[in-house]
C-alpha positions as CSV (number, residue, x, y, z in Angstrom):
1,X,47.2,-60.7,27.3
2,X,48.8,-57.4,26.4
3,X,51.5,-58.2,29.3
4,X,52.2,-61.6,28.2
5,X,52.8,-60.0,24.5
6,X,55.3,-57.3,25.9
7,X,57.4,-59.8,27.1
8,X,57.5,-62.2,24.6
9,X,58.6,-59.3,22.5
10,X,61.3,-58.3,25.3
11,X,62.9,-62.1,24.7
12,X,63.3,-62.1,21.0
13,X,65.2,-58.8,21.2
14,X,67.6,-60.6,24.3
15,X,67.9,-63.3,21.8
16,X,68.7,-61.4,18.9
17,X,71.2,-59.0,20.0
18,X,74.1,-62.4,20.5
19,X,73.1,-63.3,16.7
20,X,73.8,-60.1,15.5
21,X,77.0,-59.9,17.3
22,X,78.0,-62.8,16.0
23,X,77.2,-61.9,12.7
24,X,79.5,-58.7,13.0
25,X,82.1,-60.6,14.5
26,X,82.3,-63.0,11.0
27,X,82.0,-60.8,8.7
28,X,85.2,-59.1,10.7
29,X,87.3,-62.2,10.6
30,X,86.6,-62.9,6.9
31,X,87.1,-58.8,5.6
32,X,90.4,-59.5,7.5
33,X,91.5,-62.4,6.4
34,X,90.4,-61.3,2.9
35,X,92.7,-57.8,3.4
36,X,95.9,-60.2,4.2
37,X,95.4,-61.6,1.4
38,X,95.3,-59.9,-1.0
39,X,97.7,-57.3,0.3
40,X,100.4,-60.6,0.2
41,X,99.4,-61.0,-3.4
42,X,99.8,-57.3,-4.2
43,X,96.1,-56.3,-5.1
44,X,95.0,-53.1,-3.4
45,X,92.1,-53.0,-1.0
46,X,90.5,-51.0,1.5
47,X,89.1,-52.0,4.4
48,X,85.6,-51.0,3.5
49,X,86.0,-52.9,0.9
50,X,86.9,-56.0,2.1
51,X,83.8,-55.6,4.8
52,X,81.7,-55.2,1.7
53,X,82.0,-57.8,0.2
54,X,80.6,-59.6,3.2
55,X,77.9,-57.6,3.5
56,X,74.3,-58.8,2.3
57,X,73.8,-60.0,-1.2
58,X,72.5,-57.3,-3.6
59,X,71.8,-58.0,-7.2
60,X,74.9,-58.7,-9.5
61,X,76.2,-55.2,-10.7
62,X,76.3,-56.2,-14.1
63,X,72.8,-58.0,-14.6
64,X,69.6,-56.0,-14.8
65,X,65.8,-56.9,-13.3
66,X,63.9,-59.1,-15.2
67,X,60.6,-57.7,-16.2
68,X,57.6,-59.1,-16.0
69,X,55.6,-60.8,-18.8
70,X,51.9,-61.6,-19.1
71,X,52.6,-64.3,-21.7
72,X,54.7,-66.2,-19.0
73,X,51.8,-66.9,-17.1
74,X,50.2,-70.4,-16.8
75,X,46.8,-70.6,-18.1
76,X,44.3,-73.3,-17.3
77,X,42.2,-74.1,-20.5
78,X,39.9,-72.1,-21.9
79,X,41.5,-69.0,-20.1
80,X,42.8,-66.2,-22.3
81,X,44.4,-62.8,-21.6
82,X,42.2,-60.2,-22.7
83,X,44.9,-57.0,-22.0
84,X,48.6,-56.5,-22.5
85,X,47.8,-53.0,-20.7
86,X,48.0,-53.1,-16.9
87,X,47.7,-49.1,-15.8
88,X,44.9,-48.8,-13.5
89,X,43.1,-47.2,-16.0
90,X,42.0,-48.9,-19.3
91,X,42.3,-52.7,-20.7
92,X,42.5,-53.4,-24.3
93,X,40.3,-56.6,-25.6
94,X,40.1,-57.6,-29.3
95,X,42.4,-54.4,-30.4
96,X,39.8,-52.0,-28.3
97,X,40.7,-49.8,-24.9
98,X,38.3,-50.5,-22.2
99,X,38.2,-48.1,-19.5
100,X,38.1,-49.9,-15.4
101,X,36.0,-49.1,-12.9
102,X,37.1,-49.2,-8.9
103,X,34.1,-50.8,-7.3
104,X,34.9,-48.8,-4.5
105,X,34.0,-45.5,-5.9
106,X,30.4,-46.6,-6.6
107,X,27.8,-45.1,-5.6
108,X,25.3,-46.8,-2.7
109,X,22.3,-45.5,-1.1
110,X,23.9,-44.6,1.7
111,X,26.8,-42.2,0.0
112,X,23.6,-40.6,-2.3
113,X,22.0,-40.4,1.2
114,X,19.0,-42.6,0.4
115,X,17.3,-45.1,2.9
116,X,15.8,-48.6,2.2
117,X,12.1,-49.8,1.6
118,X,9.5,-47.9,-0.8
119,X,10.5,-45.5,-3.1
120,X,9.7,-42.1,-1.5
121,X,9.3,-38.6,-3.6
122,X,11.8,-36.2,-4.4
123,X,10.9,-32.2,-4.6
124,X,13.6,-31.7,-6.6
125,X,12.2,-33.2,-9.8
126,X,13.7,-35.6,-11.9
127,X,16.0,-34.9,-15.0
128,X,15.0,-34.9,-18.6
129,X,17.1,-34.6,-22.2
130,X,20.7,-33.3,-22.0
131,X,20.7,-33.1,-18.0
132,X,22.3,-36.7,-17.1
133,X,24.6,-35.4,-14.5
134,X,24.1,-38.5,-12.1
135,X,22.9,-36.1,-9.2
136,X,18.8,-36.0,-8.4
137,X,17.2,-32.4,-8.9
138,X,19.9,-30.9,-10.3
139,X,18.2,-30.4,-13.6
140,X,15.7,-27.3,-13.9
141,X,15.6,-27.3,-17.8
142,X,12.3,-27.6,-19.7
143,X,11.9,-30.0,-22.6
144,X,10.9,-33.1,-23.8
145,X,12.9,-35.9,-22.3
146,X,13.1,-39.3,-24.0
147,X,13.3,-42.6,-22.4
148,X,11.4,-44.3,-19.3
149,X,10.8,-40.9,-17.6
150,X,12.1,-38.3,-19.8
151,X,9.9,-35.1,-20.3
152,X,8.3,-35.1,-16.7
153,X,10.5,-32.4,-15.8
154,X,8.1,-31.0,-18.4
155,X,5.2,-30.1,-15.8
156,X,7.2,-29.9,-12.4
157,X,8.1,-26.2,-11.7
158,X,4.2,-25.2,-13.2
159,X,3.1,-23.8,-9.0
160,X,1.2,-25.1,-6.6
161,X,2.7,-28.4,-4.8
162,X,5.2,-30.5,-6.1
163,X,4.2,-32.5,-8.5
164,X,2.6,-36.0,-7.4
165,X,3.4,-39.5,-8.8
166,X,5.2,-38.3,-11.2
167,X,7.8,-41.5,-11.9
168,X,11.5,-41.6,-12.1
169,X,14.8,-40.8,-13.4
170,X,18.1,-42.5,-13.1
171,X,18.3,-41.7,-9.3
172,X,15.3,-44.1,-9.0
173,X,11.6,-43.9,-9.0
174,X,10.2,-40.8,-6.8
175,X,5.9,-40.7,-6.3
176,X,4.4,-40.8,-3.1
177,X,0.8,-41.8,-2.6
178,X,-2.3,-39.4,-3.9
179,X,-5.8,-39.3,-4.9
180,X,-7.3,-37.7,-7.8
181,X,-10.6,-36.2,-8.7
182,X,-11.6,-36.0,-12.3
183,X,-14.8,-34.2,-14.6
184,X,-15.9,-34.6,-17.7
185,X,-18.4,-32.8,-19.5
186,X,-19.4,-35.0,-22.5
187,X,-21.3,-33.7,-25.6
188,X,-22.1,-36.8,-27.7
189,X,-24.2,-38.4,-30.4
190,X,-26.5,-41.2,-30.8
191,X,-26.7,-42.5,-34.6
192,X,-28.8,-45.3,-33.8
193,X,-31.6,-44.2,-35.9
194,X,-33.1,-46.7,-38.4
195,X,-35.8,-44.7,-40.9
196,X,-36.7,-47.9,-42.8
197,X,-38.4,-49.3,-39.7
198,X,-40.7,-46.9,-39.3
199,X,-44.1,-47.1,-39.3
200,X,-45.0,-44.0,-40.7
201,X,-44.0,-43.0,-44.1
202,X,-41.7,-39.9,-43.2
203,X,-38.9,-40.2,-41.1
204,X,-36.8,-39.2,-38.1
205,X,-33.9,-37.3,-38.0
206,X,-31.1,-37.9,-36.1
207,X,-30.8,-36.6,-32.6
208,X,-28.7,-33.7,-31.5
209,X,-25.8,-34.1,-29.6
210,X,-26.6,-34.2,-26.0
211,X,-24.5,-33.1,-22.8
212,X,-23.8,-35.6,-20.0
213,X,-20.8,-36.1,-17.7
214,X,-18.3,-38.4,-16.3
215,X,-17.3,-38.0,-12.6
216,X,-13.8,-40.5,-11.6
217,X,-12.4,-40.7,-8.4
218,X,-9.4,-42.6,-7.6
219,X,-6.6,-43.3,-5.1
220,X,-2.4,-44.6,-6.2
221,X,-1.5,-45.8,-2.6
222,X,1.8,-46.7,-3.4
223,X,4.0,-46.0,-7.1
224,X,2.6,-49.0,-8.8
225,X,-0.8,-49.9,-8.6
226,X,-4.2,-48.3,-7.7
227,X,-8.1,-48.4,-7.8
228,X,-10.7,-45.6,-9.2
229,X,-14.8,-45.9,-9.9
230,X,-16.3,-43.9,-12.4
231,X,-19.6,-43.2,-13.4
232,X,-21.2,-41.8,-17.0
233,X,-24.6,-40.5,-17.3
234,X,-27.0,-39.3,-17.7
235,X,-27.0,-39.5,-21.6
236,X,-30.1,-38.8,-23.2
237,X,-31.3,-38.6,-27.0
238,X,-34.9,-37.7,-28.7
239,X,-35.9,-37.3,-31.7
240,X,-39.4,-36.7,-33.4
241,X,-41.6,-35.8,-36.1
242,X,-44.7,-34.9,-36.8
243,X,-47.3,-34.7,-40.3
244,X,-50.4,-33.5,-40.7
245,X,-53.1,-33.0,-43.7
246,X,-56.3,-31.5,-43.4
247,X,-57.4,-33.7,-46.3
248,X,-56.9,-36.6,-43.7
249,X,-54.9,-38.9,-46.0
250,X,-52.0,-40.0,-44.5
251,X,-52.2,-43.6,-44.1
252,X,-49.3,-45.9,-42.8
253,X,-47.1,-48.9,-43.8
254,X,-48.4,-51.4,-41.5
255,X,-50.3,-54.6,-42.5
256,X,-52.6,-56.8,-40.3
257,X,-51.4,-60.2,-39.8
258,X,-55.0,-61.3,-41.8
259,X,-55.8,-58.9,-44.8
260,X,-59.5,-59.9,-44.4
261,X,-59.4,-58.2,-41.1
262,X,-58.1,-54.7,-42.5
263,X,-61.1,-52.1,-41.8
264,X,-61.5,-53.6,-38.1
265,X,-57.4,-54.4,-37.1
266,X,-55.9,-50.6,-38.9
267,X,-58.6,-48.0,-39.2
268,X,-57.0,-46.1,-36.8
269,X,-53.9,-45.8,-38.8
270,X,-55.4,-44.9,-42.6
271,X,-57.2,-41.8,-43.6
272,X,-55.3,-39.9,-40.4
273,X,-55.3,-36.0,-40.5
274,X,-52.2,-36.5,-38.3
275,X,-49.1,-38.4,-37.3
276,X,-46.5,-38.5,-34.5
277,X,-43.8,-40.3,-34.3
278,X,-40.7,-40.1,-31.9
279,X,-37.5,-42.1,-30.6
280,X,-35.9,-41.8,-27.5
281,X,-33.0,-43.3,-25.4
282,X,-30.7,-43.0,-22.6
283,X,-27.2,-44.3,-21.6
284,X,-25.6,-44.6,-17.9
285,X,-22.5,-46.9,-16.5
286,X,-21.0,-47.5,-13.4
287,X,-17.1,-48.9,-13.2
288,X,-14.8,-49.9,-10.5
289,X,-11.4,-50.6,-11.6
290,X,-7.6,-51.2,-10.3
291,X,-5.3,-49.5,-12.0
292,X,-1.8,-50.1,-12.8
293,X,0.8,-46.9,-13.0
294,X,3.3,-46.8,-15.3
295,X,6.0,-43.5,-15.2
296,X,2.9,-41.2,-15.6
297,X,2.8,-41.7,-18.9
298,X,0.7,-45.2,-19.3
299,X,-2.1,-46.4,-16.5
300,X,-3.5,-49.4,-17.3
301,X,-6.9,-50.6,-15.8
302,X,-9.2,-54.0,-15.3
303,X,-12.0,-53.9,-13.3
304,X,-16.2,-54.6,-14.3
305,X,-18.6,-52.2,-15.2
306,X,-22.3,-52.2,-15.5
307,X,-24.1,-50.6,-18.6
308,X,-27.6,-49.3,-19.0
309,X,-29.0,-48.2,-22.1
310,X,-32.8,-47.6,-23.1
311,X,-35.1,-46.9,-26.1
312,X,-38.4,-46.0,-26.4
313,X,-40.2,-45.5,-29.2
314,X,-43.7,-44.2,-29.5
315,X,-45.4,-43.8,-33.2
316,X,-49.9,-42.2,-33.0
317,X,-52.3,-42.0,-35.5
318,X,-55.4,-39.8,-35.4
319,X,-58.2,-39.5,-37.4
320,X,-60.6,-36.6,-37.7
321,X,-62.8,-36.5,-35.1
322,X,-65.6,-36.6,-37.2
323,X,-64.8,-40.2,-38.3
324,X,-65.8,-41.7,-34.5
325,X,-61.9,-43.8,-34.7
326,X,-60.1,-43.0,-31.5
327,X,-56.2,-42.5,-32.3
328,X,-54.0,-45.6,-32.6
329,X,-50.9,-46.6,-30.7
330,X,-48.0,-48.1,-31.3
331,X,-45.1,-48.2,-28.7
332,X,-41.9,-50.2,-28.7
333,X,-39.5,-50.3,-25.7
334,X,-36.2,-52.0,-24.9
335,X,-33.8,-52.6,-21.8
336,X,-30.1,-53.7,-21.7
337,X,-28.9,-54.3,-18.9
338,X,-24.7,-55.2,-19.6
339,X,-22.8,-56.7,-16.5
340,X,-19.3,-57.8,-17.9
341,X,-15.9,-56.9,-17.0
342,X,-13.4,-54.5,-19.3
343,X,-9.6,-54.1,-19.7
344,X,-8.3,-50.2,-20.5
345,X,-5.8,-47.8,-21.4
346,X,-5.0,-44.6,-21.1
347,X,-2.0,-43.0,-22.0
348,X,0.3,-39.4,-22.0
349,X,3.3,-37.9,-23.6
350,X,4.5,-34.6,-23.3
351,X,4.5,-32.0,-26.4
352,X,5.6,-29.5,-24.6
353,X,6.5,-27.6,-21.3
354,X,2.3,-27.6,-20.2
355,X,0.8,-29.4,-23.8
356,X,0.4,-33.2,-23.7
357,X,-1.0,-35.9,-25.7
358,X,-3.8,-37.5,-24.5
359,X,-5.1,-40.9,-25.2
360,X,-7.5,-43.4,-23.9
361,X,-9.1,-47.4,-25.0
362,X,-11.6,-48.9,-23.3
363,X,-12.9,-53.2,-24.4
364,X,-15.2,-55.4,-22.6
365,X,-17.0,-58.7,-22.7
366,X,-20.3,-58.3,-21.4
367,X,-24.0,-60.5,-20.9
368,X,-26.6,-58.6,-22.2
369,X,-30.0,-58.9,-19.7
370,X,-32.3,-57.6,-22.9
371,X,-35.9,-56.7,-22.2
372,X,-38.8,-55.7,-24.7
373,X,-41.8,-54.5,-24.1
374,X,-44.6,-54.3,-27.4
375,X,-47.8,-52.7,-27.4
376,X,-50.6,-51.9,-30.0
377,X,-53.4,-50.4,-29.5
378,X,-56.6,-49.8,-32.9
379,X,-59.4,-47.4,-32.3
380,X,-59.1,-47.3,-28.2
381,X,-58.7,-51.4,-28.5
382,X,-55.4,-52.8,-27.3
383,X,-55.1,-55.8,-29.8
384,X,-51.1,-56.8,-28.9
385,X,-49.0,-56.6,-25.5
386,X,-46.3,-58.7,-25.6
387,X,-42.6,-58.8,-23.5
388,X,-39.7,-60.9,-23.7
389,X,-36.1,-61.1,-22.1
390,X,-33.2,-62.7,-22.5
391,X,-29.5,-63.2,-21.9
392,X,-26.8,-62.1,-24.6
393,X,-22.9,-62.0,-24.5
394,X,-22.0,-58.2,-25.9
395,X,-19.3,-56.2,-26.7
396,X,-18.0,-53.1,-26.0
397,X,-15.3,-50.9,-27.7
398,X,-14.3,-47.3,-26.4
399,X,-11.2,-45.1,-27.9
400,X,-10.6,-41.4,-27.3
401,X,-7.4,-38.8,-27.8
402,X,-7.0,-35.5,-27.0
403,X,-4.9,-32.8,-25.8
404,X,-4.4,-31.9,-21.7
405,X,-3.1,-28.8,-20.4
406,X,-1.1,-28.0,-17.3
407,X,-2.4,-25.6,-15.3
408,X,-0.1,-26.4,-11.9
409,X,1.9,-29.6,-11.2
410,X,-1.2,-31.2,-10.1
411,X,-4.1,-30.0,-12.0
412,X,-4.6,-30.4,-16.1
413,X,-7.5,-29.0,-18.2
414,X,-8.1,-31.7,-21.4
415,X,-10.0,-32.0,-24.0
416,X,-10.6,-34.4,-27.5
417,X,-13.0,-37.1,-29.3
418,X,-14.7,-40.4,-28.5
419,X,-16.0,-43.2,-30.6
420,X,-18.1,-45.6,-28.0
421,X,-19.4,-49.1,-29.6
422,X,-21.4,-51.7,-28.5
423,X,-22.7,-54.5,-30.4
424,X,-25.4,-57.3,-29.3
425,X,-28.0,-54.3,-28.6
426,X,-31.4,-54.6,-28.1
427,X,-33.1,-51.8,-30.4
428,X,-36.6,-50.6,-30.4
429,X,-37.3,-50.2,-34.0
430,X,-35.8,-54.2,-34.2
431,X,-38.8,-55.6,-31.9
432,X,-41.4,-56.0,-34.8
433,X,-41.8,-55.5,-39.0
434,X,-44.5,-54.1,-41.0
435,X,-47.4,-57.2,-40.1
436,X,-49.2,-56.4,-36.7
437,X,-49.6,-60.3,-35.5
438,X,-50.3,-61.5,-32.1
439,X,-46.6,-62.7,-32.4
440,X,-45.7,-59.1,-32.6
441,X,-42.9,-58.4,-30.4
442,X,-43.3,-61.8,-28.6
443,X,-39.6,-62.2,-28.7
444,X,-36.9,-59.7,-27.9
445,X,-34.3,-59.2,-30.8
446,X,-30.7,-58.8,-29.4
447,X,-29.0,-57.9,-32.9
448,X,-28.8,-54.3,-33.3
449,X,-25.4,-52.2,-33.1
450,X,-24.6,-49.2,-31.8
451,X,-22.4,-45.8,-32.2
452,X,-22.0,-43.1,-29.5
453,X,-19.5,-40.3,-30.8
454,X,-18.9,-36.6,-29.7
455,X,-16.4,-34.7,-27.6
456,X,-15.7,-33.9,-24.3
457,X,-14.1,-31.4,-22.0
458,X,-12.8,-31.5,-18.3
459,X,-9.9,-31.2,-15.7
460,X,-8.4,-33.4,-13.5
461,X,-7.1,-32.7,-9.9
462,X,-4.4,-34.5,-8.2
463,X,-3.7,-34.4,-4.4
């Protein structure tokens, strides 16, 4: 092929070389016969001249280059010209310059040096207010950014390793996969305390605040979306209170379902030298979740969770010993047992270098498994035991907010308030009234709400 070309290109210079001649030799004849003439009419010439004007045309000498004009274009309809400007540089549209952009000095991933598939972490950090240069990592500044990853910076250069799912700037998202261990050491409140149930005629107080914990463990396998289980317990309350009188004349609010049968169904409970009464109760859960990661600012979670909370409450009478009544019982007990699944919240934004907000919401649609258990016993003679369960839908509500504190890149103290509610409970005091009946606690009362509040400390610890 390349032989057959070379000598096509041979021939059509053979063949050109005659019309060129020929050319030369016309324009030779005409310059001449153009000389002749005009030296027999008197009009001076020169020879290069006369060939000239032979030569190949050229513009006219005395007309100029017509320009070109935008307006002289045909335009279908519905077309407009938006720019008398043609530079290379800027249009103008509606009075306003508009810079241009050659598409071929864009950026790809393959100039920025990038490959294709998942988004993979960066070491160098991402960029945060006043550090929009367009290059990854070149940004070492500490403040708060704003904008869909602004402010991470905030916690990147704290020691330890690079910082972990951490989100993105405008280079793209960077986060590689990690796991993350968090405790929490919770100091909270039960306020689930009803004095105008009680039996006796002096009250409880409320209980103290009480420690218990919450252990989470999770996993981000990828920049988006996640799983974790937690677990909260073991919560537990108890309050009591105790009178005496050597006079032995305490008696109590209760009534016997017949008032005829008052010496034989209460004596236990009148002319006592001494009363006890106490309350306690206890709170666990159990939650597995997936999680959805937002910039590592907002994660937001579904999942079910499992709820146990008990009460127990215990109220003795005793009579001098002298008086031949043994001590009277009364004992109230209640079990929920909530299966339901939640939605969550929790969500950060950086105050400063190391100091962020912290904020968390917790709601869930449960069914209450309620259980009761009633006893009464006069004078060593059990006279009720009754029990009851039943299913319930319940509610529960949890918020929090607080502070966390960066100790490295990948591990935060934090610390703050939460309000825990739950409604649809089965309480204790609500299983029976002042009348001692057989009915008595026959039928478990799933009406009662409650508050948990308090504080809590811990860490988390990313890796």
């Amino acid at each position: 092929m390349i032989t057959h070309g070379g000598q096509d290109e041979r021939r059509s210079q053979v063949k050109g070389i005659p019309m060129e001649l020929s050319k030369m030799f016309s324009r030779t004849v005409r310059s001449g016969f153009l000389l002749t003439a005009t030296s027999l009419l008197g009009i001076p010439m020169t020879g290069g001249e006369a060939f000239g004007q032979f030569d190949r045309p050229t513009t006219p000498p005395l007309l100029q280059t017509p320009t070109f004009n935008l307006n002289d274009l045909p335009l279908e309809e519905g077309e407009q010209i938006i720019s008398s400007t043609i530079d290379g540089e800027t249009i103008e549209f509606e009075g306003k310059p508009y810079r241009t952009f050659d598409p071929n000095q864009a950026s790809t991933m393959d100039s920025l040096g990038l490959s294709h598939g998942d988004p993979s972490y960066s070491p160098q950090g991402v960029m945060a207010r006043g550090c929009s240069t367009g290059r990854c990592g070149t940004c070492r500044s500490c403040g708060t950014g704003r904008g869909i990853g602004g402010g991470v910076l905030s916690a990147v250069d704290l020691g330890g390793r690079p910082r972990v799912g951490m989100g993105g700037d405008v280079c793209g998202p960077v986060c590689n996969p990690y796991r993350y261990w968090a405790a929490d050491a919770l100091y909270m409140k039960n306020g689930n305390v009803n004095n105008s149930r009680l039996p006796g005629y002096f009250g409880l107080s409320d209980p103290d605040f009480e420690l218990g914990a919450r252990i989470t463990y999770g996993a981000v396998p990828n920049c988006r979306e996640g799983f974790e289980f937690s677990f909260v317990g073991l919560l537990e309350w108890e309050t009591q209170a105790l009178r005496t009188d050597p006079a032995a004349g305490i008696i109590s609010n209760l009534l016997p379902g017949d008032p005829l049968l008052l010496p034989s169904e209460l004596t236990s409970f009148f002319g006592a030298d001494a009363q006890f009464q106490s309350l306690e109760s206890s709170f666990w859960s159990f939650e597995a979740n997936r999680t959805l990661i937002g910039w590592d600012v907002v994660k937001i979670l579904y999942g079910a969770r499992y709820i146990d909370y008990q009460e127990d409450f215990l109220f003795v009478s005793s009579r001098p010993a002298a008086d031949g009544v043994a001590p009277g019982v009364l004992r109230s007990s209640t079990d929920n047992r909530m299966l339901g699944a939640q939605i969550g919240i929790d969500m950060t934004y950086p105050l400063t270098c190391r100091l962020w907000s912290d904020a968390r919401a917790r709601a869930g649609a449960y069914i209450n498994f309620a259980e009761n258990n009633f006893q009464f016993i006069n004078d060593a003679d059990t006279r009720i035991f009754n029990s009851d369960d039943r299913a319930r839908l319940a509610g529960v509500l949890e918020l929090g907010g607080g502070l966390r504190y960066y100790l490295t890149n990948n591990l935060f103290l934090r610390g703050g308030g939460e309000l825990w509610y739950m409604t649809q409970v089965a309480s204790a005091l609500d299983q029976f009234g002042v009348t001692m009946s057989p009915s008595t606690g026959s039928r478990v009362d799933v009406r009662d709400d409650l508050f948990l509040f308090g504080v809590y400390v811990g860490a988390e610890w990313r890796f």
